[in-house]
C-alpha positions in Angstrom: 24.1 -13.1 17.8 21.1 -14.4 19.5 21.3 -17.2 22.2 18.3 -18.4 23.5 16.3 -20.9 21.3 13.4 -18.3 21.1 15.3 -15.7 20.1 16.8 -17.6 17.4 12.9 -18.5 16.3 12.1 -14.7 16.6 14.9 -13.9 14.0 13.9 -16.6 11.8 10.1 -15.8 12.2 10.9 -11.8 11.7 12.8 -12.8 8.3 9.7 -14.6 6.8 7.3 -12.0 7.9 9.7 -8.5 6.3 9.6 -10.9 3.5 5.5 -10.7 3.4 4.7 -7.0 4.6 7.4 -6.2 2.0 5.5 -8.0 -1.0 2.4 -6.2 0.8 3.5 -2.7 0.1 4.9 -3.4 -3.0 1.4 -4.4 -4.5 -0.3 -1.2 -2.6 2.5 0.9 -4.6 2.3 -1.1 -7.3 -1.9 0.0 -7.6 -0.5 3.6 -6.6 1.5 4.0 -9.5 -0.8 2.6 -11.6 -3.2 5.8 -10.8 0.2 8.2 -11.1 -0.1 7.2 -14.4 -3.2 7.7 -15.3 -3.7 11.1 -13.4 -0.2 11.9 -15.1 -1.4 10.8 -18.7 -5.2 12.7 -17.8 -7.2 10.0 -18.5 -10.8 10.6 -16.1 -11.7 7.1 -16.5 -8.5 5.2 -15.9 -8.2 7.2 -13.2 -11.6 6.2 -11.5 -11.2 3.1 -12.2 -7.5 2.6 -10.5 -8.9 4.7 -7.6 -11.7 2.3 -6.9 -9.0 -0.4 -6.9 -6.1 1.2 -4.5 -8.8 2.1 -2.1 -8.8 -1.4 -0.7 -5.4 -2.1 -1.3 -4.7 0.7 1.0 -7.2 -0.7 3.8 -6.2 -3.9 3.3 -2.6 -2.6 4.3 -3.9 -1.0 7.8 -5.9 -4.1 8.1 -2.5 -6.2 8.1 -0.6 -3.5 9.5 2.2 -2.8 7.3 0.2 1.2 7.1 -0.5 3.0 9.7 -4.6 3.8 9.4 -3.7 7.8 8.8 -1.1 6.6 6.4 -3.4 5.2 4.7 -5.9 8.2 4.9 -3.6 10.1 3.9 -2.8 9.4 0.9 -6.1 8.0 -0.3 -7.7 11.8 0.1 -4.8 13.2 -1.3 -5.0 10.7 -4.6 -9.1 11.1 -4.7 -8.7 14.9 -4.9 -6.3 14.6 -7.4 -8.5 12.5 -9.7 -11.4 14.9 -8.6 -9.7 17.6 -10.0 -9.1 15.6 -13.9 -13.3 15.9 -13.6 
């Protein structure tokens, strides 16, 4: 158990922000599987549209650090190629 005063702020302070980052990457999944589906179901133009919208979800996550910036990379050229590929 923590004893100093600032270590008992740092586990209170930790606790609010997992709370946030976790709410973070639940709305960058939450765009991601939006586009599964749509790639899944084949539809070109669901597909570009939820592509142009997890983009900068997925930057928005490096850009508050809950992604690493190859993470992110990653898995936005993996998704765009799969949407290429409906065309």
């Amino acid at each position: 158990m923590a004893n100093t005063p600032q270590a008992k702020k740092r586990i209170r302070r930790n606790d609010r922000r997992a709370e946030i980052n976790g709410a973070r990457v639940g709305r960058i999944r939450t765009f991601v599987k939006k586009l599964e589906s749509a790639l899944a179901a084949g539809d070109k133009d669901a597909a570009t549209a939820a592509i142009a919208q997890v983009q900068p979800e997925l930057a928005r996550g490096v850009a508050k650090g809950v992604l690493h910036k190859n993470t992110a990379s990653r898995k936005f050229s993996r998704l765009t190629k799969r949407v290429a590929a409906l065309g």
